[in-house]
N, C-alpha and C positions, 0 to 999 in steps of 0.2 A: 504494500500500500504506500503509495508517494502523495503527503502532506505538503501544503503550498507556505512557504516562509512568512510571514510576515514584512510585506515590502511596500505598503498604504497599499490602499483602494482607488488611486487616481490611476486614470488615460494614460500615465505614461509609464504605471508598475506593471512589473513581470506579466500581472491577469488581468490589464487593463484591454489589451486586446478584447477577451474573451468577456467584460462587462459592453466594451460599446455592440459587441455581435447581439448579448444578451437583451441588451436596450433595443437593439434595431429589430431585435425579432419580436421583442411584445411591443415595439410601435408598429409591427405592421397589423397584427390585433384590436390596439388601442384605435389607430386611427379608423381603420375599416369600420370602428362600430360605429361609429360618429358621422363618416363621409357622404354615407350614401343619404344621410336624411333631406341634404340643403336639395343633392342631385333629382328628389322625385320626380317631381312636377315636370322635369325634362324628359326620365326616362319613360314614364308613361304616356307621353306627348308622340314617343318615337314608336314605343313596342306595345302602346296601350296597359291594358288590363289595373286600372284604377281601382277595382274593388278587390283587387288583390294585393296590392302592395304592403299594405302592413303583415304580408310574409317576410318579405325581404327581412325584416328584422327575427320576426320569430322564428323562422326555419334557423338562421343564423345561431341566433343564442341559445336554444333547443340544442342543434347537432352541437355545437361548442358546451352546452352542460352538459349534455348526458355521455358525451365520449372521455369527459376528465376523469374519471373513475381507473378507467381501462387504459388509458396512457400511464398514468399514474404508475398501474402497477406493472404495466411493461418495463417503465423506464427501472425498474427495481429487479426488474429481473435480464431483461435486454442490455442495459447501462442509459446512461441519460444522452448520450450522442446520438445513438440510432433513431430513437425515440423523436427527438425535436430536430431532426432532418429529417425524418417522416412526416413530419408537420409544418413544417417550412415547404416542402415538397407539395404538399396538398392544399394547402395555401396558394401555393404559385398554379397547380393545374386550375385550380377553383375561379383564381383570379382571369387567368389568360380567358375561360372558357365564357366566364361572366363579361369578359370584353367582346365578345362574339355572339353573347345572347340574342336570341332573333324572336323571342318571346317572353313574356314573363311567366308564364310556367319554367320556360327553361331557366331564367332569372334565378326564379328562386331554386330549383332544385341545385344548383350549381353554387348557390350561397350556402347552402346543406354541407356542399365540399370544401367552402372554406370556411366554415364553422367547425368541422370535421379537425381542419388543420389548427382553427385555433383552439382548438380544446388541448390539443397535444403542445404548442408552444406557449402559451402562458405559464400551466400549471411546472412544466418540467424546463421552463428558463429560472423558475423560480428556486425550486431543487437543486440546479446546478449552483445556482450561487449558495445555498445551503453547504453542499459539498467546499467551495473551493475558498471559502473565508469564513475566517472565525468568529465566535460567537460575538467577540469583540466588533465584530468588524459589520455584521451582516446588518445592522439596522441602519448602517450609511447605505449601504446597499440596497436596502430594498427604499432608502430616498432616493436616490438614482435611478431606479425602477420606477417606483410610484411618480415622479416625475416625467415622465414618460406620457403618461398618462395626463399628467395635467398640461401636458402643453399639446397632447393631443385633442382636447378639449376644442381647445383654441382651432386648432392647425385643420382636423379634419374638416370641421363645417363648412370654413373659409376654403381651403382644398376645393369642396363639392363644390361651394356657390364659385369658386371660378370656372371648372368644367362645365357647369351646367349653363352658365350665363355666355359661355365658347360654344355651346351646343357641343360637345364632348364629352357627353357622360362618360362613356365608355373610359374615358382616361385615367378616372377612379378606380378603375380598378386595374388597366394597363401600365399604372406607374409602379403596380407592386413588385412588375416582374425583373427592373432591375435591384430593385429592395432586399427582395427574396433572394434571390443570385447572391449578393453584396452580404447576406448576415449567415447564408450556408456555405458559402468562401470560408467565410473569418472562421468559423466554425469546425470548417474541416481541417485547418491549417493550425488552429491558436488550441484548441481542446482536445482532449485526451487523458485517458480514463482507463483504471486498470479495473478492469471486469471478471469478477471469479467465474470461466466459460463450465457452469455444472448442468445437467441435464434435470431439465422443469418440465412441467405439464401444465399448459397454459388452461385456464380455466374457461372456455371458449364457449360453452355451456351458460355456463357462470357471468359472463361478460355478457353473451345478448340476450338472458334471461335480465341483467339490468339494466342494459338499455331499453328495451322494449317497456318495462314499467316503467323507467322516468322519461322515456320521449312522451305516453298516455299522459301519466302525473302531470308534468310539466305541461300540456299542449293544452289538459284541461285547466291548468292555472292563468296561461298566459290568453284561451280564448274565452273562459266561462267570463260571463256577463259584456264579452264587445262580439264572438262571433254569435253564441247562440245564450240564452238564458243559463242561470245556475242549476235553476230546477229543472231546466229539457232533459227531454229521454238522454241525446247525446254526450249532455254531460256528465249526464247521472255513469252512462255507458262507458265514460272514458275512464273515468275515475274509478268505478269498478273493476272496468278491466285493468287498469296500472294497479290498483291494492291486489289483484288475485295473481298477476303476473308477478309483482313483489313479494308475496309471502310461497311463490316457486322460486322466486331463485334464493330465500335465507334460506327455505328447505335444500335447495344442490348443498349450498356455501356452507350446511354443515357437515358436506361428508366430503368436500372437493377438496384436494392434500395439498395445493397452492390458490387457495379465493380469493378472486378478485379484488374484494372487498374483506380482507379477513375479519373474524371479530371484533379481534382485541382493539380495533380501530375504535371500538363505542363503547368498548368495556372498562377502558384504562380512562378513569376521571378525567384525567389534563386533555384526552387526549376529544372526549365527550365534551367536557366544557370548551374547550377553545373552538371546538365545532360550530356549538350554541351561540357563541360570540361573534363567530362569524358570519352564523345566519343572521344576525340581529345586524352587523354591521353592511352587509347586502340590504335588505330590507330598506335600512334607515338612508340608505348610498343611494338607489334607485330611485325611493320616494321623492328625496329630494333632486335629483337629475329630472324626472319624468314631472313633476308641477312645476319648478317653481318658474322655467321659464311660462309656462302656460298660467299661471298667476298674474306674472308680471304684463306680461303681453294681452292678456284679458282683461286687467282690471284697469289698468295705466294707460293700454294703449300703448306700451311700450316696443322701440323696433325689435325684431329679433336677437339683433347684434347687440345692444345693450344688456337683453334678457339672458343672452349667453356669455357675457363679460359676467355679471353679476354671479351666474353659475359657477365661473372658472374659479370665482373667491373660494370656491367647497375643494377643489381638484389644486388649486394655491395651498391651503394649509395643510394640506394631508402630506404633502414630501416633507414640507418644512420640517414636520415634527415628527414624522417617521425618519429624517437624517437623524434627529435627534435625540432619537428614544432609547440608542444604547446607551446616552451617559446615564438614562434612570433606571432602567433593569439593570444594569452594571452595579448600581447602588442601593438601589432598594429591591430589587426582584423583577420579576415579571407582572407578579400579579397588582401588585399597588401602583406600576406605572400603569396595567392597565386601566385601575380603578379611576388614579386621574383622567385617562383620559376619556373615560364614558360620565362621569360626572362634565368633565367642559361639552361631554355632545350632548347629553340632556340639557344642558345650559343654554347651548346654543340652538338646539332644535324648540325650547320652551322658548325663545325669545320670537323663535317664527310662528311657533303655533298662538300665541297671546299680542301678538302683534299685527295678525295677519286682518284685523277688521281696521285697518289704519294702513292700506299699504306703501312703503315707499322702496326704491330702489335701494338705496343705501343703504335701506338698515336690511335690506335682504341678502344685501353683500356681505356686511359684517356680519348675521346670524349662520350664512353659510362656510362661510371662512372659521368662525368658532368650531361651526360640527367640524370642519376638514381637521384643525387642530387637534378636535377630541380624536375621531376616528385612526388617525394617524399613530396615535399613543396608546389605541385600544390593539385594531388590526394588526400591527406589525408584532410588540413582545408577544401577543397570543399565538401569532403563526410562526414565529423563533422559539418561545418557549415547546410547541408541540414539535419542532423540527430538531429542536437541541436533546430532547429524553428520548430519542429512536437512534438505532444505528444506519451504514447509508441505505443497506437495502431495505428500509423499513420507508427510508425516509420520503420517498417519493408519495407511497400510498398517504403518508400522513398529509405532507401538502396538497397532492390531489384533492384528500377528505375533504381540506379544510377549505381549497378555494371553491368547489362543489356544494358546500353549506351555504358559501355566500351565495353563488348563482342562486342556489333555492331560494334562498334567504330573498333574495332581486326579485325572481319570479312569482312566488307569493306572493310580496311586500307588494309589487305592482298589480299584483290580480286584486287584492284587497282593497287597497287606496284605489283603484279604478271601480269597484264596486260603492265602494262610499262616494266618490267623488258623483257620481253617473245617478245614484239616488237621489242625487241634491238637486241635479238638474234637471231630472225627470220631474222633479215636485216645484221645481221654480215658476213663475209668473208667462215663462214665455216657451219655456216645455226645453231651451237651451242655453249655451250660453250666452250668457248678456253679461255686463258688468257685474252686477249687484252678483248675479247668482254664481260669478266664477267665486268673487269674495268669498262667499260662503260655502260655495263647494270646497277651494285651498284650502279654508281653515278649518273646516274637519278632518282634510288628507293630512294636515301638519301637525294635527294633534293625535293623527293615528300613528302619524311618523314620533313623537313625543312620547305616546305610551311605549312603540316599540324599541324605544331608545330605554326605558326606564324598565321594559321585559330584559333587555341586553344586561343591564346593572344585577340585575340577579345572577345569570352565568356568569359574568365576570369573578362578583361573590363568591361562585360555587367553584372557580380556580383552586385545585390545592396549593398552598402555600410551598414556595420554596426559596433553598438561597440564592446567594449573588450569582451571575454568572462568571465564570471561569473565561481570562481574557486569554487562554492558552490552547484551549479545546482545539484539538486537530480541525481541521476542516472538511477530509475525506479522501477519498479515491479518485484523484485527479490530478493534471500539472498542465501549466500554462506552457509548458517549453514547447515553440514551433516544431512541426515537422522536418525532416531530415531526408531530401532531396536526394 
């Protein structure tokens, strides 16, 4: 096993390489989720099918949740290389083909394939940096990550609304293919990984017994109450069929001699709680992504591009304070920095849900910017504390878990807060949105979003206590030393 020195975390040590490949492969993720929104109204201009477009997203985040599981525990058994150039891979066919789409059925099933991909490059870019820096080190690291993210925020929408306003949609997704090219380059060149090659029995059974329950699960969270009713046969029908599909595959996963999902993933407290944490940190992530532009732009009359600067205050504080969160689990633990930081997101989401019959821009900036601070201090030591108690071949499934919670955590949170919001307006004065009744639709979703930040403070709570972290912990089974020509 070859452990990485301590040489910092910046662009120009020994694994700096293998960080900016890391970044560039979840900005091609990050971005993609954001880009296609600004681009619709062009693409369906060109290939039609208008009552279908809110697939583009769901096919997307569907095949991107329900594959993280299964990558996950590839990359634990395969090694992490193989793994997220399978997914770089599938990302690039997904993208090329979606640049040729000549239909939106084909639109979307092809968005399926780069969902597919990014299931496998987020959850196992994440794992590698797990592996190749210390315990000390990794909460800069995943601000450099998480950062990523925030200026994707920014970069994707403006991206789409330039192609779309070139009449170029298509180039949304044709700019991925030198991207993609450019982060499996660095990748095959900078990384490298010593792999104990033992003969496994992949759980194959096992894996589309789980995908098949959480694509149901999930299809009936993300369409009950926008495609068909709660109470319709179909939904009633999905959700049963994902609960009887899910209670076949925990029956395989207890006699399958490598599962997918093995138990101890929900059995080992830290490993239950940090899950819980991060469903609640999904939930409270999405609710406020998915309103509060639609708040601000409903109630104000605010342009877009304001209502998405004010957003980016949320996607602003979460690096901040995730670069910064190993000086405080360094010193008081993991779990008390989590505490702080789901106290400042209850803080912060209380100042939107009690504010929100008064709306202003500014103070929607600063209530968002506070949750980003909280989340940043919650999300990160929880998913370093579950990464730091497993060894490397455990470690992948644990991340998988954990960013798997959140997706749920998103997809719920958004099935709910759309069901509350959607009550509000069905009972308003003009049967839609107007002013007045966006007002009152937000401020119920903010204060769903409020409670589910204060359900979060409970798993936090139920964190077993532990020590400081060790600023010496190996790192794992890998080395940054280039290839040898």
């Amino acid at each position: 096993m070859t452990t990485v020195t301590d040489d910092g975390i910046g662009f120009r040590s020994r694994r700096g390489p293998i960080l900016i490949a890391l970044m560039l492969s979840t900005g091609l993720v990050a971005i993609d989720a954001t880009i296609v929104a600004t681009a619709v109204p062009s693409i369906v201009d060109d290939i039609g099918g208008f009552s279908s477009f809110p697939w583009l997203f769901s096919a997307y985040l569907l095949a991107q949740a329900v594959s993280v599981p299964v990558y996950a525990k590839l990359s634990d058994v395969l090694g992490r290389k193989p793994v997220i150039l399978l997914g770089i891979g599938l990302f690039l066919l997904g993208s090329i083909l979606c640049g040729v789409a000549w239909s939106m059925p084909a639109l979307i099933a092809f968005r399926v394939l780069q969902g597919l991909g990014a299931g496998a490059v987020q959850p196992v870019a994440i794992t590698i940096a797990g592996d190749i820096y210390t315990l000390a080190e990794r909460a800069k690291v995943q601000g450099y990550l998480a950062s990523v993210w925030a200026v994707s925020s920014v970069v994707g929408p403006t991206l789409g609304g330039v192609f779309a306003s070139l009449e170029i949609w298509r180039g949304i997704f044709l700019i991925n293919i030198p991207l993609c090219l450019l982060a499996g380059w660095m990748l095959i060149r900078t990384f490298h990984e010593n792999v104990e090659r033992t003969k496994h029995r992949i759980d194959y059974l096992g894996a589309g017994l789980l995908t098949i329950s959480l694509s149901l699960l999930i299809l009936g969270a993300l369409q009950g109450g926008q495609a068909w009713p709660w109470n319709s046969p179909i939904s009633i029908t999905v959700f049963a069929g994902g609960a009887v599909v899910l209670i076949a595959f925990l029956l395989v996963e207890r006699k399958a001699s490598e599962p997918v999902l093995p138990p101890w993933v929900v059995s080992r407290r830290l490993l239950a709680t940090t899950a819980m944490v991060a469903f609640g940190v999904g939930a409270v992530m999405l609710g406020l992504t998915s309103y509060v532009p639609t708040f601000l732009e409903g109630a104000l009359s605010t342009s877009p591009l304001l209502a998405g600067l004010a957003l980016a205050a949320l996607t602003l504080g979460w690096p901040i304070s995730a670069s910064q969160a190993g000086r405080f689990y360094l010193r008081i633990g993991f779990k008390r920095t989590a505490i702080i930081g789901i106290v400042i997101t209850v803080v912060g989401t209380a100042v939107l849900a009690l504010t929100a019959s008064s709306p202003s821009v500014l103070l929607v900036a600063v209530a968002c910017f506070i949750v980003g601070l909280g989340l940043g201090l919650v999300a990160t030591p929880s998913l370093i504390a579950a990464q730091t108690s497993v060894e490397w071949n455990e470690r992948g499934v644990v991340t998988g878990t954990n960013l798997f919670a959140r997706s749920i955590g998103s997809s719920i949170g958004v099935a709910v807060f759309g069901a509350v919001a959607n009550a509000i307006y069905a009972n308003g004065p003009s049967g839609g949105p107007d002013p007045q009744t966006t007002v009152h639709a937000s401020a119920a979703v903010f204060m769903a979003v409020l409670v589910s930040a204060i359900l979060t403070v409970v798993a936090v709570l139920a964190m077993p206590s532990e020590g400081k972290g060790s600023r010496t912990e190996p790192a794992g089974k890998a080395s940054p030393e280039p290839a040898n020509d």
